[in-house]
MDAnalysis code that builds the backbone (N, CA, C; Angstrom):
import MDAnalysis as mda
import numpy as np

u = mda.Universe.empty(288, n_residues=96, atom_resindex=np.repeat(np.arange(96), 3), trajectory=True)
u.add_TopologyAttr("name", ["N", "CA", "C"] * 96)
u.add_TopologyAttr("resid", np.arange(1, 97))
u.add_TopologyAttr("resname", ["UNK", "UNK", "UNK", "UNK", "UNK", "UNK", "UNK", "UNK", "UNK", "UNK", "UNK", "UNK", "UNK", "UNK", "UNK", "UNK", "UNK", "UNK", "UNK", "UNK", "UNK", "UNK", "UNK", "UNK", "UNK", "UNK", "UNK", "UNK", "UNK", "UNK", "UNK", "UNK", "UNK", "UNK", "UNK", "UNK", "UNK", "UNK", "UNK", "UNK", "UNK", "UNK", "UNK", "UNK", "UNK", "UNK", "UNK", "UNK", "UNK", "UNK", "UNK", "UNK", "UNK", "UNK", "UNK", "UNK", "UNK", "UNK", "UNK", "UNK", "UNK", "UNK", "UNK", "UNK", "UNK", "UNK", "UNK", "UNK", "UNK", "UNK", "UNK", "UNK", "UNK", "UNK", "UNK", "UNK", "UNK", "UNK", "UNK", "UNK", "UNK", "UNK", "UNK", "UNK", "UNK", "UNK", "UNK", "UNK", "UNK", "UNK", "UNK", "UNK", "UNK", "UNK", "UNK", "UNK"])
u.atoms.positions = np.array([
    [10.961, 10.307, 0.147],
    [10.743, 10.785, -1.196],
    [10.881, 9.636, -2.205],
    [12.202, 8.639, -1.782],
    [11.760, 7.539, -2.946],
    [11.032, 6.543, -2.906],
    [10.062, 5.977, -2.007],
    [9.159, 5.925, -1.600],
    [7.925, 6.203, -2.782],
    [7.599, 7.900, -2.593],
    [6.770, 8.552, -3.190],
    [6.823, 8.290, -4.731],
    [8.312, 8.611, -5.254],
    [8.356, 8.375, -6.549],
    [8.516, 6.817, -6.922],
    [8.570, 6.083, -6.090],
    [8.416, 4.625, -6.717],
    [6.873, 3.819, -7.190],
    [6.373, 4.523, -6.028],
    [5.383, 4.248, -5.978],
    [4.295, 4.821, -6.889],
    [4.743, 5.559, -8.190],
    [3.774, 6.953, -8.557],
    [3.131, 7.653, -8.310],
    [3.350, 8.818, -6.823],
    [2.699, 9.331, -6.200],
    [1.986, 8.832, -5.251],
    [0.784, 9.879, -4.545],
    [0.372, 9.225, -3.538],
    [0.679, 10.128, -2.306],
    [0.333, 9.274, -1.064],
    [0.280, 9.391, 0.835],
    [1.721, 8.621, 1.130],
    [2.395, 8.905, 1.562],
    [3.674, 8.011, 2.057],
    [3.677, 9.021, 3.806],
    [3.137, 8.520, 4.624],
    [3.503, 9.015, 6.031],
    [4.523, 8.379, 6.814],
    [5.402, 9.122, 7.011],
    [6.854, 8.817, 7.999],
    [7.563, 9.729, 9.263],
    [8.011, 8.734, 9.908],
    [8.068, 9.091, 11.460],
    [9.652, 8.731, 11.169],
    [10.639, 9.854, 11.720],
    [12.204, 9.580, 12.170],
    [12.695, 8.228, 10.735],
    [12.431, 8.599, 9.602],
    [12.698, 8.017, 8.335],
    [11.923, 6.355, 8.116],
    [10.770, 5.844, 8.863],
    [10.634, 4.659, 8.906],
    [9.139, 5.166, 8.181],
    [8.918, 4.607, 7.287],
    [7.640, 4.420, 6.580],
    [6.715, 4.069, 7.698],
    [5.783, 4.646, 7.513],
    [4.200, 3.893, 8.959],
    [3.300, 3.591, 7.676],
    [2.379, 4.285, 7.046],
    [1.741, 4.375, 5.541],
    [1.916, 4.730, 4.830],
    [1.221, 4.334, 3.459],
    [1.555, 4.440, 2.278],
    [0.107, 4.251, 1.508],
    [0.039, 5.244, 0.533],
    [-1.089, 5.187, -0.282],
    [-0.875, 5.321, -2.174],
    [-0.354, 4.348, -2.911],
    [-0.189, 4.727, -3.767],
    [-1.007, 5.030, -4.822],
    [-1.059, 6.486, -5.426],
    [-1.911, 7.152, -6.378],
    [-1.297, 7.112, -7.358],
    [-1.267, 5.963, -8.415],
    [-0.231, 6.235, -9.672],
    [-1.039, 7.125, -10.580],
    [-2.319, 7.466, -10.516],
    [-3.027, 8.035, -12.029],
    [-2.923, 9.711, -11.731],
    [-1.749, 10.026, -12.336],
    [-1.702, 11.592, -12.437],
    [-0.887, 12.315, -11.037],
    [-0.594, 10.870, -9.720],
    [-0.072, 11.142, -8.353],
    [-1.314, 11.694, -8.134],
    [-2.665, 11.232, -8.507],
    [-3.652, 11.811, -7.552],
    [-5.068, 11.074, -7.385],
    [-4.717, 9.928, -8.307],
    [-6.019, 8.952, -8.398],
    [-4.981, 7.286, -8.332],
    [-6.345, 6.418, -7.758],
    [-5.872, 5.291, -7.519],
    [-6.474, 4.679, -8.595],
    [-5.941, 2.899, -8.731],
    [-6.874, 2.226, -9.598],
    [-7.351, 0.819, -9.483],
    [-7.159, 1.138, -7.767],
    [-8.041, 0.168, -6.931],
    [-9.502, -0.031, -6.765],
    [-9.812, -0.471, -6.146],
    [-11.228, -0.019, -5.546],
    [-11.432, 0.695, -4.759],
    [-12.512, 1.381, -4.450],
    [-13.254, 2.267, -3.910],
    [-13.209, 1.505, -2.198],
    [-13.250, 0.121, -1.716],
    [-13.394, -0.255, -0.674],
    [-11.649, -0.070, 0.254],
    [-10.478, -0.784, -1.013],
    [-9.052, -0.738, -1.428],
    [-8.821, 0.627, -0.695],
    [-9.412, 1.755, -1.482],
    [-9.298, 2.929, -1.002],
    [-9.409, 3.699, 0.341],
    [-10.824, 3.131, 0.932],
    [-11.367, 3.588, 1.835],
    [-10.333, 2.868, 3.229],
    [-10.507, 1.681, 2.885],
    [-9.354, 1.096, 4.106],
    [-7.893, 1.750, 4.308],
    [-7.068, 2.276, 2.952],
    [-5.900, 2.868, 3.175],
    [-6.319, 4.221, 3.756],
    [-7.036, 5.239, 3.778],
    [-7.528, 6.263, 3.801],
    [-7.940, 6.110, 5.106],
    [-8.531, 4.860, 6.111],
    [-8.746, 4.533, 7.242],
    [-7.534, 4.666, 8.140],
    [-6.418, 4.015, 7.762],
    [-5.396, 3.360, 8.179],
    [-4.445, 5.022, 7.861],
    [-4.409, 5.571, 7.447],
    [-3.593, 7.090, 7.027],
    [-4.330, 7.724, 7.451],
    [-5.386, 8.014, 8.146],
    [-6.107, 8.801, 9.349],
    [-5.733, 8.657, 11.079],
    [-6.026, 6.777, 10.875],
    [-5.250, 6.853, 12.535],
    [-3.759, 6.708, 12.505],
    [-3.374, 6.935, 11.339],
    [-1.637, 7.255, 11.603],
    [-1.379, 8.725, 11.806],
    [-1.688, 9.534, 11.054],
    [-2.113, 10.933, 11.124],
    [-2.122, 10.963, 12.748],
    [-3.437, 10.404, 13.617],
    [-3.844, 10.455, 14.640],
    [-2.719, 10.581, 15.532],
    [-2.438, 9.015, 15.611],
    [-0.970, 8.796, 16.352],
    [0.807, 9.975, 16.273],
    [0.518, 10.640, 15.067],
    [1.291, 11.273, 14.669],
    [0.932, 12.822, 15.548],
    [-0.135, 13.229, 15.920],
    [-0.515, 13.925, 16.749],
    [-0.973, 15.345, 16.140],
    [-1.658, 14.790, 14.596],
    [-2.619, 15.533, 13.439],
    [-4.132, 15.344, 14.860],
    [-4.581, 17.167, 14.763],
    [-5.652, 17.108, 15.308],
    [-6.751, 16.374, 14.849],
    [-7.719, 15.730, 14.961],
    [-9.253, 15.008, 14.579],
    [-10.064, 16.282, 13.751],
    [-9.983, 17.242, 14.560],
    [-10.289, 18.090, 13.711],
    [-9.925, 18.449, 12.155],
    [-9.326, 18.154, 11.926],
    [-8.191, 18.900, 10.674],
    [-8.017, 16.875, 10.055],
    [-8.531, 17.291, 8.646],
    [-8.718, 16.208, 7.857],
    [-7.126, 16.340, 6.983],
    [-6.239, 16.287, 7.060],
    [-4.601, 16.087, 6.805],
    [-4.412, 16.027, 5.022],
    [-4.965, 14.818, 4.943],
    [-4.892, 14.802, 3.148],
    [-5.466, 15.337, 3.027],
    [-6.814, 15.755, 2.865],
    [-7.793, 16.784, 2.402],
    [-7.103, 18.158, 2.025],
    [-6.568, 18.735, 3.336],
    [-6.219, 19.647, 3.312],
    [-4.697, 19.833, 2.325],
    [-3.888, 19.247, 2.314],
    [-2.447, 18.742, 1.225],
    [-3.394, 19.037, 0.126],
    [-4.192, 18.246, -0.025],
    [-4.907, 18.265, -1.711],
    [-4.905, 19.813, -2.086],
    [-5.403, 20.533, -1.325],
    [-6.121, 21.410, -1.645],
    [-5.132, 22.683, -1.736],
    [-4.253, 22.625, -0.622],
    [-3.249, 23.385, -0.647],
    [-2.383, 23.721, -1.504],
    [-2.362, 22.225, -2.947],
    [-1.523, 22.277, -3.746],
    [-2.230, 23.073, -5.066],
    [-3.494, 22.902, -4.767],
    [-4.578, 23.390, -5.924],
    [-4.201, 24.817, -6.524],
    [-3.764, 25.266, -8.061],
    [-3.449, 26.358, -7.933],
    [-4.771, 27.256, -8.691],
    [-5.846, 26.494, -8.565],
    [-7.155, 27.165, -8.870],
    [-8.057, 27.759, -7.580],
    [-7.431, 27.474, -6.536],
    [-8.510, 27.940, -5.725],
    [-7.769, 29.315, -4.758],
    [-8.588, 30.529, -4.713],
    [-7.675, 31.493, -4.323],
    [-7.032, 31.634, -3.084],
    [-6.062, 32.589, -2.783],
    [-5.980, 33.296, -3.047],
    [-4.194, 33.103, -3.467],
    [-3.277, 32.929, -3.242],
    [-2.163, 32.877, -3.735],
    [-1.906, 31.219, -3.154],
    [-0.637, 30.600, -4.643],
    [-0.913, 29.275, -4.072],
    [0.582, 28.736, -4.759],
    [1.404, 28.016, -3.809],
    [2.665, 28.083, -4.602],
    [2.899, 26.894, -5.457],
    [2.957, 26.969, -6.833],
    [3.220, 25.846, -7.957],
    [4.557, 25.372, -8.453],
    [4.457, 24.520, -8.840],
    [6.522, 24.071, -9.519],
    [6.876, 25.094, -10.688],
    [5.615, 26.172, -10.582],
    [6.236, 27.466, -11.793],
    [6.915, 28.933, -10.550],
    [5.904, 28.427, -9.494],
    [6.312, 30.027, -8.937],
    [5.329, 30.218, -8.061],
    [5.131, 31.470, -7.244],
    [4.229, 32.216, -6.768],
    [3.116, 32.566, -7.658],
    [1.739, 32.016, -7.587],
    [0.559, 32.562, -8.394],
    [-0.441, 33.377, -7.933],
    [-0.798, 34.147, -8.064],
    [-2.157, 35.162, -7.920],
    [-3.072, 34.376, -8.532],
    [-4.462, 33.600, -8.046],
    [-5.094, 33.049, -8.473],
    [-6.447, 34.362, -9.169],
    [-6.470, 35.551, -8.157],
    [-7.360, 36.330, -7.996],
    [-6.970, 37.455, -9.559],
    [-5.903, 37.758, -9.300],
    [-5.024, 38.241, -10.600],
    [-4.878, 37.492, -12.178],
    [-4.804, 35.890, -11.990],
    [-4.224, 35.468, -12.770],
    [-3.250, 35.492, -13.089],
    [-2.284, 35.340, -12.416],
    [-0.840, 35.736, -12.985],
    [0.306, 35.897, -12.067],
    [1.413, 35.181, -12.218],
    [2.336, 34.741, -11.139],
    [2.632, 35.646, -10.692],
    [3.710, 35.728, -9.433],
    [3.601, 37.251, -9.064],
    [5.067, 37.286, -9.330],
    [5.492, 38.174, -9.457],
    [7.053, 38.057, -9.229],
    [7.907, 38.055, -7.689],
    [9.203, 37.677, -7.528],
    [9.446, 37.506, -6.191],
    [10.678, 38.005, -6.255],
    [11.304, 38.729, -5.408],
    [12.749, 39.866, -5.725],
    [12.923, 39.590, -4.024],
    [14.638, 39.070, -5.003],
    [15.341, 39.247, -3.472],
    [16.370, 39.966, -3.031],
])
C-alpha cells in the first residue's frame, strides 16, 4: 500500500510482501504521463507477472480492476461512499 500511495496511484503487483511490478499512474491514480510506448512496456511486463502469478491468459487482470471500480457501469458497484445501485441510482442501504 505504501508503495501505491508513494507512487500516486497506479499497478503495484506483489508476491509474500516483495514488490515484482509497478506501474505508476499519478494523473487522478488512473492516467500516466509517460509515453504511450513507456506505457505499453510496463503494461507488457504487469501481464507476464500477472502470468507467473497464476492470473489466467484469459482474464485481462487490470482491465478488469478498472472496471470493477467503475461506479457507472451496472449493476451494483462498491465505492469509498457505500453500496450503489447503479440501475436505481442511489446507494443502497446496508443493516446489520
Amino acid at each position: 500500500m505504501e508503495r501505491l500511495i508513494a507512487q500516486g496511484g497506479g499497478v503495484v503487483l506483489v508476491r509474500d510482501g516483495a514488490i515484482l511490478q509497478s506501474m505508476p499512474l499519478p494523473v487522478g491514480g488512473i492516467m500516466s504521463t509517460e509515453s504511450c510506448e513507456w506505457v505499453n512496456e510496463k503494461l507488457i511486463a504487469l501481464h507476464e507477472t500477472a502470468s507467473e502469478l497464476g492470473i489466467s491468459g484469459d482474464v485481462d487482470p487490470l482491465m478488469t480492476l478498472c472496471f470493477m471500480a467503475l461506479p457507472v457501469i451496472p449493476e451494483l458497484k462498491l465505492t469509498d461512499m457505500g453500496l450503489f445501485d447503479v440501475n436505481e441510482f442511489k446507494f443502497v442501504p446496508l443493516e446489520i
